[in-house]
MARLUMSE-53240 format. One line per 4 residues: number of its first residue (from 1); for each residue x, y, z of C-alpha. Coordinates in nm, 4 decimals, m for minus. Layout:
MARLUMSE-53240
NUM	X,Y,Z | ...
This chain:
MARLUMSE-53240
1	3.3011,m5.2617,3.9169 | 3.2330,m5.0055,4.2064 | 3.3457,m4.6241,4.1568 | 3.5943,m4.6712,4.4341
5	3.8050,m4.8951,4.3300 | 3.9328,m4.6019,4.0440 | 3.9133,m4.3091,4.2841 | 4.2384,m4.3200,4.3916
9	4.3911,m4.4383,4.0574 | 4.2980,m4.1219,3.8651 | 4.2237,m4.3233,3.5670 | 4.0101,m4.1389,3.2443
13	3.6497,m4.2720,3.2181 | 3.7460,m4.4571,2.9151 | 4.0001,m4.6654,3.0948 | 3.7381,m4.7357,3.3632
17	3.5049,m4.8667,3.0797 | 3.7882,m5.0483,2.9254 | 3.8774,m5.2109,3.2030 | 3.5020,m5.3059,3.3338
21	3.4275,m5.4325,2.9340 | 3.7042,m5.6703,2.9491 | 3.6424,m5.8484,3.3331 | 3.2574,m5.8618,3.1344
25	3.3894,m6.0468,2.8674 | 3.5800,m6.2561,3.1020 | 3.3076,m6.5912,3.1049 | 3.1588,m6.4593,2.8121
29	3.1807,m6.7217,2.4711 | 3.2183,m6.3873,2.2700 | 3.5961,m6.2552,2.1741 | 3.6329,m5.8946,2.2806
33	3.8165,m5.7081,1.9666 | 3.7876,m5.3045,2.0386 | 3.6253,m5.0585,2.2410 | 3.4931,m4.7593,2.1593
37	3.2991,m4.4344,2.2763 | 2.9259,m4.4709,2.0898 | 2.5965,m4.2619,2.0502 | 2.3194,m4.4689,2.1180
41	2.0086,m4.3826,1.9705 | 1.9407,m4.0329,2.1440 | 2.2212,m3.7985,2.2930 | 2.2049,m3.8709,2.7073
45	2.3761,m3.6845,2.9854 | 2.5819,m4.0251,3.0742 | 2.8484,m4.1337,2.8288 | 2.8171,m4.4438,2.6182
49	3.0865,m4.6800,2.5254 | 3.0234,m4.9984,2.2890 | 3.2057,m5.3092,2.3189 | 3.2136,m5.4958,1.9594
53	3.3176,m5.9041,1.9662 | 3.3144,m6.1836,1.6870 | 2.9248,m6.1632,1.7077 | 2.7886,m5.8371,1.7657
57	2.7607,m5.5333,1.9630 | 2.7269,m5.4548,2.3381 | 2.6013,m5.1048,2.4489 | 2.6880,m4.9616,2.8209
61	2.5573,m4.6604,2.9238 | 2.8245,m4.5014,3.2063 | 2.7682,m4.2872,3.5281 | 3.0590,m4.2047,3.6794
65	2.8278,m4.0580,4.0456 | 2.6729,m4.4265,4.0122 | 2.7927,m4.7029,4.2502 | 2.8443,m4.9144,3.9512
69	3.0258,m4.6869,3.6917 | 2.9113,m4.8756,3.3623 | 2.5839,m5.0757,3.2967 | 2.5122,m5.2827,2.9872
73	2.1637,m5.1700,2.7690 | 2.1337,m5.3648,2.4682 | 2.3151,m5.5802,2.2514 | 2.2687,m5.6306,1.9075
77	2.3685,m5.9979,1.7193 | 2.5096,m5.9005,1.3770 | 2.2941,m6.1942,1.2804 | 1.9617,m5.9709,1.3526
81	2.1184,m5.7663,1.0746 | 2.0730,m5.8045,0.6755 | 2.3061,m5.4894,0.5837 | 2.4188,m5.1968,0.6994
85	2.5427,m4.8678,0.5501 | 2.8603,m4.6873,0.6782 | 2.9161,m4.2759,0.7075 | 3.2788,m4.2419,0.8008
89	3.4006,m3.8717,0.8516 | 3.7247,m3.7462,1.0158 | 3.5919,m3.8180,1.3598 | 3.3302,m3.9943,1.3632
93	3.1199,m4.2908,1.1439 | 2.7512,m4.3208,1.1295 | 2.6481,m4.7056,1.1288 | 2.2465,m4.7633,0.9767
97	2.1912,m5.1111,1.0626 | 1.8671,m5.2909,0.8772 | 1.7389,m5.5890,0.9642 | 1.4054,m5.7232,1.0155
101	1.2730,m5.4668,1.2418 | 1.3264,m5.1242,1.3081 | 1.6641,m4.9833,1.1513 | 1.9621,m4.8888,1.4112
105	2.1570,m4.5612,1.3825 | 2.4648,m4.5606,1.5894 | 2.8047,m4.3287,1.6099 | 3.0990,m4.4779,1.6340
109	3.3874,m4.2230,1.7897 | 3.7428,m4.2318,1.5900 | 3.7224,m4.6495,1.5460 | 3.4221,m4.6502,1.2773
113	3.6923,m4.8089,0.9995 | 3.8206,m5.0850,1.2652 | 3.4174,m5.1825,1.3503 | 3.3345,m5.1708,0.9751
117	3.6499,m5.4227,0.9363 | 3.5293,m5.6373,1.2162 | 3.1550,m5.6795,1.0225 | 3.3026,m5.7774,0.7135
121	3.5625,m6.0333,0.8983 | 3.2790,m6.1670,1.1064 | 2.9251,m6.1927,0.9608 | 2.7459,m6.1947,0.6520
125	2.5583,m5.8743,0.6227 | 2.5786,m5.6517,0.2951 | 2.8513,m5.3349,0.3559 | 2.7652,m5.0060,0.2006
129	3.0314,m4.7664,0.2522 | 2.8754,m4.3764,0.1444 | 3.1513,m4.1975,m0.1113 | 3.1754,m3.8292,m0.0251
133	3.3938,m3.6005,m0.1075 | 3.7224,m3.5468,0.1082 | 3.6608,m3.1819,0.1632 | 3.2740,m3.3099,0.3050
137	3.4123,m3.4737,0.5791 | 3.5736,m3.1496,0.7306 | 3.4614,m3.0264,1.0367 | 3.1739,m2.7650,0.9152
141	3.1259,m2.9263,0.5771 | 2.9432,m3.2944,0.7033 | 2.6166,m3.1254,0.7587 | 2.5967,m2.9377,0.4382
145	2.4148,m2.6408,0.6145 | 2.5005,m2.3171,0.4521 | 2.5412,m2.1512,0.7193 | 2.7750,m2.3642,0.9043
149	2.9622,m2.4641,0.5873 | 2.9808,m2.0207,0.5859 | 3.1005,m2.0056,0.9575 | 3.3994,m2.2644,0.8367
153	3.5083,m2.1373,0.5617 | 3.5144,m1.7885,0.7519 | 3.7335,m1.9365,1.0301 | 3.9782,m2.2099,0.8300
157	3.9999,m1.8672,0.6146 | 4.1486,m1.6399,0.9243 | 4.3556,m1.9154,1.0344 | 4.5155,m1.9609,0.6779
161	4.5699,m1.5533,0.6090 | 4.7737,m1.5494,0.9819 | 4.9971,m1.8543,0.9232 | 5.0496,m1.6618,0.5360
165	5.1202,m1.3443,0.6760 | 5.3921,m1.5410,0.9301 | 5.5348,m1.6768,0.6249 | 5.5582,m1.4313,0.3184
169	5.7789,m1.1470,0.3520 | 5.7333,m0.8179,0.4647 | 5.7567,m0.6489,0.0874 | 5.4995,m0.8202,m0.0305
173	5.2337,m0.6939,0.2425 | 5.1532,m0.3689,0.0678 | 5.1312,m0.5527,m0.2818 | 4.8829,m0.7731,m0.0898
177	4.7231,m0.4853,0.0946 | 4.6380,m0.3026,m0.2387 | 4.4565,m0.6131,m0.4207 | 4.2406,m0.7050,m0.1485
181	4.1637,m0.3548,m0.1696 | 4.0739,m0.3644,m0.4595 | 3.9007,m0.7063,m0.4372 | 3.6527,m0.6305,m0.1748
185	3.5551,m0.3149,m0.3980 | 3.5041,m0.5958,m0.6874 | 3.3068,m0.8178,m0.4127 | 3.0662,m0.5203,m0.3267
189	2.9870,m0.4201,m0.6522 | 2.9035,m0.8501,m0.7365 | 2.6826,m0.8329,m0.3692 | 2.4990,m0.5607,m0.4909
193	2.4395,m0.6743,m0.8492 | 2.3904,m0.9907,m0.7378 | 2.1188,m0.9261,m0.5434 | 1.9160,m0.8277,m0.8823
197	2.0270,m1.0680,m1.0703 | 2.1868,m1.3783,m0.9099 | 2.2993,m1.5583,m1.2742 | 2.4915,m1.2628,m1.3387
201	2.7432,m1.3032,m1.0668 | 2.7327,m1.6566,m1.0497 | 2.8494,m1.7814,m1.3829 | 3.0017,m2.1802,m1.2327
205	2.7075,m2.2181,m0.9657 | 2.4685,m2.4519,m1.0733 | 2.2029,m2.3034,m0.7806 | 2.1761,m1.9499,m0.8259
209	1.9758,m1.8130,m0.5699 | 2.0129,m1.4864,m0.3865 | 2.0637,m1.6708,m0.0555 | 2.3951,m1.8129,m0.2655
213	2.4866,m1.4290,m0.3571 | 2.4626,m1.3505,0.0109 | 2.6699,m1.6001,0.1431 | 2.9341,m1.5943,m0.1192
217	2.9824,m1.2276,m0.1903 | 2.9644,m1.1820,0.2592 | 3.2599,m1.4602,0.2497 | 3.4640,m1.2951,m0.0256
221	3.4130,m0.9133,0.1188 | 3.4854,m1.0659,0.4970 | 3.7899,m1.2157,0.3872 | 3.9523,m0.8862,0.1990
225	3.8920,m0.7171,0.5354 | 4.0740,m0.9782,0.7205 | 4.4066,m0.9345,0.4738 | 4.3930,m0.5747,0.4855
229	4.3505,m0.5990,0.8712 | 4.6397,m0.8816,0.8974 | 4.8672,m0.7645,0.6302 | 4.8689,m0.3914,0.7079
233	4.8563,m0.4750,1.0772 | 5.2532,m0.5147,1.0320 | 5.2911,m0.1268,0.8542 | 5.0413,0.0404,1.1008
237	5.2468,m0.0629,1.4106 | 5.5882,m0.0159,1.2191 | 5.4719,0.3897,1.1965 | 5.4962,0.4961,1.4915
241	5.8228,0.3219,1.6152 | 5.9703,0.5061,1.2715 | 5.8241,0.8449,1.4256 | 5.9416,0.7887,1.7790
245	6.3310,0.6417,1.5980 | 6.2866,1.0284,1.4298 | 6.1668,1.3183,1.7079 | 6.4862,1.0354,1.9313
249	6.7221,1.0895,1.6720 | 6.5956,1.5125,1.6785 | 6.6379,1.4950,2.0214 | 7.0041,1.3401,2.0377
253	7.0903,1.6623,1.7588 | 6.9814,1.9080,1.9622 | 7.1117,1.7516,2.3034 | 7.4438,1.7347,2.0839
257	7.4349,2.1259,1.9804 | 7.3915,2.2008,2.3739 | 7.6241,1.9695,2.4773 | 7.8292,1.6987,2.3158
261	7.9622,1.5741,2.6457 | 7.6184,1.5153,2.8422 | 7.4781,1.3387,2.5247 | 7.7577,1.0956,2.4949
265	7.7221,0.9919,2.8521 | 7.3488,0.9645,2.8493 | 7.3655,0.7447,2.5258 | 7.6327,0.5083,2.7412
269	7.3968,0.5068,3.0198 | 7.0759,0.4076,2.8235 | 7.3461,0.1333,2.6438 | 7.4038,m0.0331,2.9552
273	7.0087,0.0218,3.1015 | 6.8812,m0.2071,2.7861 | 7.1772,m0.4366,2.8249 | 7.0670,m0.4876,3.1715
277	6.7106,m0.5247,3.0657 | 6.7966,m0.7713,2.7915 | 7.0014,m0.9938,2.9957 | 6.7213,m1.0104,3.2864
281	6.5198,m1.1039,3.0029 | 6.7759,m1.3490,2.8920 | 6.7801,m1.5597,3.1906 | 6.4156,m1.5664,3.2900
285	6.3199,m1.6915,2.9621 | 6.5965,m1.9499,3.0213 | 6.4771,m2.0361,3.3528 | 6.1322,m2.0527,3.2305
289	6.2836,m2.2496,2.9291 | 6.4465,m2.4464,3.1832 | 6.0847,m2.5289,3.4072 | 5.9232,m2.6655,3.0805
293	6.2321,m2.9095,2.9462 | 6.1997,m3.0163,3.3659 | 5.8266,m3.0634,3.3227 | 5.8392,m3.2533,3.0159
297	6.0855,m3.4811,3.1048 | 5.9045,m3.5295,3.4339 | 5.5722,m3.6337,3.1649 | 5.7851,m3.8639,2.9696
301	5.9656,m4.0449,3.2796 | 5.5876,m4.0925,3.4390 | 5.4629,m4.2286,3.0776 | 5.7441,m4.4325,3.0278
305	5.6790,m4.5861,3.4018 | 5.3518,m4.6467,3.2901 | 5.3861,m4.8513,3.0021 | 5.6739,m5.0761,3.1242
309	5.3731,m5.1137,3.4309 | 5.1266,m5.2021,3.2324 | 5.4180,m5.4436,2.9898 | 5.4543,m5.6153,3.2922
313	5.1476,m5.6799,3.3878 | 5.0526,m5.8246,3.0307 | 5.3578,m6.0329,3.0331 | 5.2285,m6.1673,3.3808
317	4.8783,m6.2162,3.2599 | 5.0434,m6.3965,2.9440 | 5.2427,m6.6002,3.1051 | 4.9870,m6.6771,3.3964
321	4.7580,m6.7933,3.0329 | 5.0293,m7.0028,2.9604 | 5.0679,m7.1914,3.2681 | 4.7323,m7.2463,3.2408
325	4.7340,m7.3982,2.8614 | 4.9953,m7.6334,3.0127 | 4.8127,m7.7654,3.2951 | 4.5334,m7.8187,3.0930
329	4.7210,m8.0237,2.7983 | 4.8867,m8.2227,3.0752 | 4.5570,m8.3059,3.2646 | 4.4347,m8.3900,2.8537
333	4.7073,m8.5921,2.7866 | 4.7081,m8.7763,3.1019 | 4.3360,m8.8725,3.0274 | 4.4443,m9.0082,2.6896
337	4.6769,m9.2408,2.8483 | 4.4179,m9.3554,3.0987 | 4.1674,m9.3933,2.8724 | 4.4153,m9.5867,2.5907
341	4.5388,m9.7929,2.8737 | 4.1925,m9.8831,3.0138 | 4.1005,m9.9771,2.6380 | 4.4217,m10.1607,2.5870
345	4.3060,m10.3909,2.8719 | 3.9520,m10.4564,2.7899 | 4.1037,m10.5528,2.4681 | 4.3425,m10.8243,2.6373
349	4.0353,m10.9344,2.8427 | 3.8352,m11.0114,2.4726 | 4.0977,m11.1805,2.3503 | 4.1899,m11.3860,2.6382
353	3.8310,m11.5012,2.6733 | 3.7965,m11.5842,2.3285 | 4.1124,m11.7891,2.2920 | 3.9495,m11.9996,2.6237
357	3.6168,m12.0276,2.4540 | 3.7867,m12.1826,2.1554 | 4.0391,m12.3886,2.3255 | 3.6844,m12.5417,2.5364
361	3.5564,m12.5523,2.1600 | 3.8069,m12.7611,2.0500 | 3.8375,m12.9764,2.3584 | 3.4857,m13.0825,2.3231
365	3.5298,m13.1428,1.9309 | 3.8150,m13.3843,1.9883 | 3.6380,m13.5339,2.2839 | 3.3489,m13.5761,2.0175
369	3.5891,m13.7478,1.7682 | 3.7320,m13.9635,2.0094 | 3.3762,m14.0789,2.0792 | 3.2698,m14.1468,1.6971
373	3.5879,m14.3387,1.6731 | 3.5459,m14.6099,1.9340 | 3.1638,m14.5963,1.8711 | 3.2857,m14.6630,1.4822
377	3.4907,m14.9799,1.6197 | 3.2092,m15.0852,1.8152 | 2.9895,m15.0997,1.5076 | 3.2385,m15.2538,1.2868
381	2.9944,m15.5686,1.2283 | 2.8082,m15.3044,1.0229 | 2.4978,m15.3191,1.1478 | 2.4568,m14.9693,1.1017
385	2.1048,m14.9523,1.0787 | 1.9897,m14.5971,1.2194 | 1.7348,m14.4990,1.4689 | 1.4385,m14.2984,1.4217
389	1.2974,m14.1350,1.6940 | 0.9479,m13.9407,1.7747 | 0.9785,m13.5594,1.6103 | 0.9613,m13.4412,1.9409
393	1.2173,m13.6553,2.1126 | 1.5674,m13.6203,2.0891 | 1.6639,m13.8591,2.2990 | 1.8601,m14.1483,2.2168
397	1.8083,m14.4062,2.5196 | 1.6527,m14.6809,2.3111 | 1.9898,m14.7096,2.0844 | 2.2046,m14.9535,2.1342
401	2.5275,m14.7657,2.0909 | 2.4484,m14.4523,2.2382 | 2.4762,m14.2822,1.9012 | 2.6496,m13.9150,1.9085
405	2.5275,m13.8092,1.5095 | 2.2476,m13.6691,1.4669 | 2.0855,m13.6652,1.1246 | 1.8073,m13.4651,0.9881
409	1.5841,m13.7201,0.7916 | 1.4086,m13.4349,0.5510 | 1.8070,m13.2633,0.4628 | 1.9913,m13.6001,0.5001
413	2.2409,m13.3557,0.6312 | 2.4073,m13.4850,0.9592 | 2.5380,m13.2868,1.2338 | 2.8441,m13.3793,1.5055
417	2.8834,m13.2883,1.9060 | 3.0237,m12.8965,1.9110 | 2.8481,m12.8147,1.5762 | 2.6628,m12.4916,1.4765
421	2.3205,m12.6783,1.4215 | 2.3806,m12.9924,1.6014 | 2.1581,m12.8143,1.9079 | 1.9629,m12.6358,1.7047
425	1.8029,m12.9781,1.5377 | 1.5211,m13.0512,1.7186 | 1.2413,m13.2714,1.4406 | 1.2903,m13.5165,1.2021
429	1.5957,m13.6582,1.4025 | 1.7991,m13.9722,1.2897 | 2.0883,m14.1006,1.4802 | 2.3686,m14.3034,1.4036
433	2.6353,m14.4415,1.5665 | 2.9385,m14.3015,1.3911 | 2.9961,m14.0888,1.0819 | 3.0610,m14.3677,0.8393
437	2.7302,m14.4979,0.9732 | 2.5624,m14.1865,0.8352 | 2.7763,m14.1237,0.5218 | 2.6460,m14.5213,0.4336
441	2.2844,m14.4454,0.4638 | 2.3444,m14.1408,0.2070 | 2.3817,m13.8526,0.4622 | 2.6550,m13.5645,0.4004
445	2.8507,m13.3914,0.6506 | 2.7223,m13.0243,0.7774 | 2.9395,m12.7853,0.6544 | 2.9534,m12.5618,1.0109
């Protein structure tokens, strides 16, 4: 997939790697499920992006100043894989595959619960999900560095005392004011004690270590100074507007003493200067109002566009899938019907064949009886004396009546023309004219 073909399109680097993972996948035996941004082994300049299927995980490392944008590294079969063990946090999971070699760390961006899914679905490995506490898996708190988990608490702090002081009314900001007063005077006292003696100020801490005063007692004195700043921010400011509202107000009296007129006409005046003001105000803020609904509605038109784009183009590549799965049951089916008919017929051939073999079968068995009946009249004097020939000669030229039994002298079983064995006897041969001739001299009938 060459980096010109997205140039123009403006597309993000993960829909570039989307779209290059899924013409991969294209021939591939595998079925695509998600894609993801990864961290493969060590941090790199180049992003990574992992592409997990029914039967493991590919790993592509992309360039987006390389002629081909996205280039596969490894893959990993979840069969190589006994267990793993799964780290999820709030943006991020940490995956710590073991197998029979080396173990595999990877990071999984945002989809870590949809990959853990997929290895349970698909494969047989052993899941171990780590429990941690909710609050561990905030943004400061995952590395449980003290300093870091400090620098958090400091900020998420600030940010909470700014959306408080937009919330709580204004009468209770000097109430506020004078506690945290009075709290960071508490905190400075417990710094300075604890400092001597760490188990005194940290009664609930199961680690007390002056490295625990010092970050505690510097969070608790840093965030008094924050709510007096904030909350007394409000009263500092409101001063001097009272004290200008005051020397105005002094002003207007004595204008008024000098000259009741002049004052009135000057107060008119200022009247219609701020009304002017206000209303030029007014109407850029509602232009500017006015440039944002514009732009916004411009955003959502362009999105909307977008998605019935790309619904279209799904429905086409669905429907082109279809056609496809059609074509192909057709072409199926129409290779039954060959195949049934073509089996249908070598079937008829069988049967025909064997119905001539046995009508020839019995042809020659009533040809046979027809013989041992006149060659049974012949020898109605009852001379029925048989013929014993040479083991080895199973001829019957020296009989007189061209006998078609043969009898086999050690069985005293005899055989007629079109039976199983009457080819098959070849020693100890006696012949006889007809079957009556044999049945007198104590021979039985063969029974195939």
């Amino acid at each position: 997939m060459s980096k010109t073909r997205y140039k123009n399109q403006k597309e993000s680097n993960e829909a570039i790697a989307k779209a290059y993972i899924e013409n991969d996948y294209t021939n591939s035996q595998n079925k695509l499920l998600l894609v993801s941004k990864a961290n493969y082994r060590k941090k790199s300049s180049n992003l990574c992006y992992s592409s997990v299927d029914d039967k493991g995980m590919n790993f592509y490392e992309f360039n987006n100043n390389a002629e081909q944008n996205l280039m596969l590294i490894e893959r990993y079969e979840w069969a190589d894989f006994s267990s793993v063990t799964i780290d999820h946090s709030i943006s991020k999971s940490v995956f710590t595959f073991v197998g029979h070699g080396e173990n595999r760390d990877i990071t999984i961006e945002v989809k870590g619960k949809e990959v853990e899914q997929v290895i349970r679905n698909h494969s047989s490995m052993e899941v171990n999900v780590v429990k941690r506490p909710v609050w561990t898996k905030v943004l400061g708190y995952r590395s449980q560095t003290t300093w870091k988990m400090f620098m958090a608490s400091t900020v998420y702090t600030l940010i909470l005392l700014f959306i408080l002081n937009a919330l709580l009314p204004a009468s209770t900001h000097n109430f506020i004011t004078g506690l945290s007063l009075f709290l960071f005077l508490l905190s400075i006292i417990g710094f300075l004690v604890g400092l001597i003696k760490p188990k005194w100020v940290l009664p609930k801490f199961k680690v007390k270590t002056r490295k625990r005063v010092l970050f505690s007692y510097l969070y608790l004195i840093l965030s008094c100074l924050f709510i007096v700043g904030i909350f007394s921010d409000e009263e500092s400011t409101s001063t001097p507007a009272s004290t200008q509202v005051s020397s105005s107000q002094n002003s207007v009296t004595v204008a008024s003493k000098k000259d009741v007129a002049d004052s009135s006409k000057q107060k008119v005046e200022k009247n219609d200067s701020d009304k002017a003001v206000k209303e030029e105000k007014r109407q850029k803020a509602e232009e500017q109002a006015a440039k944002e609904e514009a732009k916004r509605k411009a955003e959502e038109q362009a999105a909307k566009e977008e998605a019935k784009q790309k619904a279209e183009e799904q429905a086409a590549k669905e429907k082109a899938e279809q056609k496809a799965q059609e074509q192909a049951a057709k072409e199926e089916a129409k290779q039954k019907a060959e195949e049934q008919a073509a089996k249908e017929k070598a079937e008829q051939k069988a049967q025909e064949q064997a119905a001539k073999e046995e009508a020839e079968r019995k042809a020659q068995q009533q040809a046979a009886s027809q013989q041992a009946t006149t060659s049974s009249s012949t020898s109605s004097s009852g001379n029925y004396k048989p013929f014993e020939n040479d083991p080895s000669d199973d001829q019957q030229s020296n009989m007189s009546c061209s006998g078609q039994i043969k009898g086999n002298k050690n069985s005293k079983i005899y055989h007629v023309p079109g039976g199983a064995y009457y080819d098959r006897t070849q020693d100890n041969i006696v012949w006889f004219c007809s079957e009556a001739d044999a049945q007198a001299a104590g021979y039985r009938e063969s029974q195939r």
